[in-house]
DRENLO-63767 format. One record per residue (C-alpha): residue number from 0; x, y, z. Coordinates in steps of 0.02 Angstrom, whole numbers. Example, Ala and Ser with C-alpha at 12.3 -4.5 7.8 and 13.67 -1.06 7.14 Angstrom:
<voros>
VORO,0,615,-225,390
VORO,1,684,-53,357
</voros>
This chain:
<voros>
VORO,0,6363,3952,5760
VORO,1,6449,4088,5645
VORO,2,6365,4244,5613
VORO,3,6308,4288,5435
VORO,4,6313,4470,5365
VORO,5,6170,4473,5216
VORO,6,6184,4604,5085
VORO,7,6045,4615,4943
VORO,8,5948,4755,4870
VORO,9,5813,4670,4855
VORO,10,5697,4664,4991
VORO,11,5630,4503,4910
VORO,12,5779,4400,4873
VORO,13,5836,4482,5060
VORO,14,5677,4389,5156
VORO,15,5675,4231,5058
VORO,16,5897,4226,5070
VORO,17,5857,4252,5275
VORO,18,5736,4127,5285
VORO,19,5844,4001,5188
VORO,20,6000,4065,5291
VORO,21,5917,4012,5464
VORO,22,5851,3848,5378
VORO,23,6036,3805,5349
VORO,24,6055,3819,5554
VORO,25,6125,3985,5571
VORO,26,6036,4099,5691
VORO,27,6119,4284,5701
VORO,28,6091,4344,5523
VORO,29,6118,4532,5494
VORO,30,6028,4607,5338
VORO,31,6074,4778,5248
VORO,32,6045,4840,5065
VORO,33,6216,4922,5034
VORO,34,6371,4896,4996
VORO,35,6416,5030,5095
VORO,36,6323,4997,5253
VORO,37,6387,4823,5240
VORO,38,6579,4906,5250
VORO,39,6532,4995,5394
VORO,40,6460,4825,5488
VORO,41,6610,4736,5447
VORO,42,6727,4848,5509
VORO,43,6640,4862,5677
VORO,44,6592,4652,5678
VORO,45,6662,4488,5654
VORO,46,6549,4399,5528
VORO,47,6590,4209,5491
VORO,48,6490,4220,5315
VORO,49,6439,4367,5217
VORO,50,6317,4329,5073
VORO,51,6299,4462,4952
VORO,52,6144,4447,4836
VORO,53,6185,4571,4696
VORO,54,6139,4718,4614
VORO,55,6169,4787,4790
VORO,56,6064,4962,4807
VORO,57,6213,5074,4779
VORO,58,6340,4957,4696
VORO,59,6334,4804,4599
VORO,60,6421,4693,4747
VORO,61,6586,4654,4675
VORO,62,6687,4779,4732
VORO,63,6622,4751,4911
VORO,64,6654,4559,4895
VORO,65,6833,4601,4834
VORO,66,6867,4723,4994
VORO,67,6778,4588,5112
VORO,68,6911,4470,5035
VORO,69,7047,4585,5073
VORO,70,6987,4616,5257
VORO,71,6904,4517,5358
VORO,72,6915,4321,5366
VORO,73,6737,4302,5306
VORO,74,6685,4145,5177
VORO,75,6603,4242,5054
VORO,76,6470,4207,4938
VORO,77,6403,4313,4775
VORO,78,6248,4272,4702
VORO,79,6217,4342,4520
VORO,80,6124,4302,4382
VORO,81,6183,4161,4275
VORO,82,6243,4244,4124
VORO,83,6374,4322,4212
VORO,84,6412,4214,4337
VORO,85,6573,4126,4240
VORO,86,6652,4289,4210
VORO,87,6633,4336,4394
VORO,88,6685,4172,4435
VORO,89,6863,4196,4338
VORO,90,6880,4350,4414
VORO,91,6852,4327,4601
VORO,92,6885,4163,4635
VORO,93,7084,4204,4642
VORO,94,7007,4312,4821
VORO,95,6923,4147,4869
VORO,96,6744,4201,4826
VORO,97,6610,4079,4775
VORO,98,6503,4142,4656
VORO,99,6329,4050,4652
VORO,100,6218,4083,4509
VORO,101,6047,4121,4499
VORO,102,5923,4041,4531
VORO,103,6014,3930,4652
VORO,104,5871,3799,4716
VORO,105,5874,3775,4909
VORO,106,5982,3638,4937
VORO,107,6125,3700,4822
VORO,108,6107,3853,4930
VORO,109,6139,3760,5076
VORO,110,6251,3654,5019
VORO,111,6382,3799,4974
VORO,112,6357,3879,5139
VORO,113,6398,3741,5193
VORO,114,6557,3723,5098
VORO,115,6626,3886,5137
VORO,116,6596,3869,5327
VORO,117,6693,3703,5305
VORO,118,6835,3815,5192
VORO,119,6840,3966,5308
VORO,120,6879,3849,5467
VORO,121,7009,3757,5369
VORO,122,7076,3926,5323
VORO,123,7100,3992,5507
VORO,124,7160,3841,5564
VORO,125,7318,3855,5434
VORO,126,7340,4025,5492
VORO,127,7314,3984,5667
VORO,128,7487,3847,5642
VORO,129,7589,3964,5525
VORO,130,7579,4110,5665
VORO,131,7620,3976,5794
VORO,132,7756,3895,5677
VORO,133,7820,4080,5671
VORO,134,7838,4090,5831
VORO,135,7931,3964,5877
VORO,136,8056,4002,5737
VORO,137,8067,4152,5825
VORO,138,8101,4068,5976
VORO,139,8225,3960,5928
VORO,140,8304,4128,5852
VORO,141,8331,4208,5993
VORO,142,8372,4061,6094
VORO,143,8542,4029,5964
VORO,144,8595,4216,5997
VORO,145,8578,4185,6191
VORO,146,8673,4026,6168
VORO,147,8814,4141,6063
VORO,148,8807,4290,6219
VORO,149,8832,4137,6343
VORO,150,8980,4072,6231
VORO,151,9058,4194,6178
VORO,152,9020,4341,6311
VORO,153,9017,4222,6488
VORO,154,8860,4286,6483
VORO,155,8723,4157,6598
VORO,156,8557,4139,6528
VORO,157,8476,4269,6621
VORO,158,8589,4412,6579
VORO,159,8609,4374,6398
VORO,160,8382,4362,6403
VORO,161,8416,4528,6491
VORO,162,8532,4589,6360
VORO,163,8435,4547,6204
VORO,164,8269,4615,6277
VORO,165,8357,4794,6338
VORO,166,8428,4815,6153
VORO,167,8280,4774,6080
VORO,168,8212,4916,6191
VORO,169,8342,5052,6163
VORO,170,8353,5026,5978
VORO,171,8162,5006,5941
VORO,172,8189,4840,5875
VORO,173,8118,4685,5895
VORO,174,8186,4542,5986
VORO,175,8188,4428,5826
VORO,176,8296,4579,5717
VORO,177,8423,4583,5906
VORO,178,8457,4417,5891
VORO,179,8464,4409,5694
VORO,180,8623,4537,5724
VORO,181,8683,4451,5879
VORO,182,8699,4288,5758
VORO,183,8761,4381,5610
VORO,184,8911,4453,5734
VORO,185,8965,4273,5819
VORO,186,8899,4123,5680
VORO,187,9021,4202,5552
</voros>
């Protein structure tokens, strides 16, 4: 089960947020007051949720939400109070933050951690494929510029693998740029 960093100032709303937290089935729940002790725990850990119960003790919790957006691959959730809760809503859900308002009875709570578990996994997933999509675009890259060193050199499929990886060496470039100028030389 994911782990949950919990960030409220208020020792209250921090107990009763735990105890809901673990009702929903997750087990590692980490608890701080600030915004800036919750920085420094997500810089050091991997946190599958962070719930941030605002004011925080030194910040309101916005700014933190915005940065946990920006850096980890966290689902996030912002409580506030009703009142503002549609402004903060047009403003942060463009960083995919939910923004619950308060009071948010028990099952709703539940309900959207539930929701942005289900979100976040979809999430890495996608980027999971893209960076393996990538990847093989990269292969089949460099594969067309060995093909071209074969053709056009005599090269055999070692030595041109050879050649592609020992310029990529000596001119501190990747394999992917090599063959991008091996192509650009012999497809024109």
């Amino acid at each position: 089960m994911e782990r949950v960093l919990l960030v409220s100032g208020s020792a209250d709303g921090k107990e009763i947020l735990r105890q809901l937290i673990r009702e929903a089935g997750y087990t590692t729940v980490t608890a701080t007051g600030s915004g800036n002790e919750a920085r420094r725990l997500t810089a050091c850990d991997e946190y599958g949720i962070i719930v941030i119960n605002t004011p925080l003790t030194d910040e309101f919790g916005r700014e933190f939400a915005v940065k946990a957006a920006e850096s980890t691959n966290s689902g996030i959730v912002l409580i506030c109070r009703s009142d503002i809760s549609e402004e903060l809503t047009d403003k942060l859900s463009c960083h995919g933050i939910f923004v619950l308002s308060k009071p948010a009875d028990k099952n709703t709570f539940i309900h959207t951690l539930e929701l942005v578990s289900a979100t976040r996994s979809r999430m890495l997933r996608f980027n999971s494929n893209s960076k393996l999509q990538s990847k093989a675009e990269e292969v089949k890259l460099i594969n067309r510029a060995k093909n071209c060193l074969m053709q056009y050199l005599k090269f055999s499929e070692p030595q041109a693998h050879r050649y592609i990886e020992k310029q990529a060496m000596d001119t501190r470039q990747t394999r992917k740029d090599v063959a991008r100028h091996i192509l650009s030389i012999y497809e024109n």
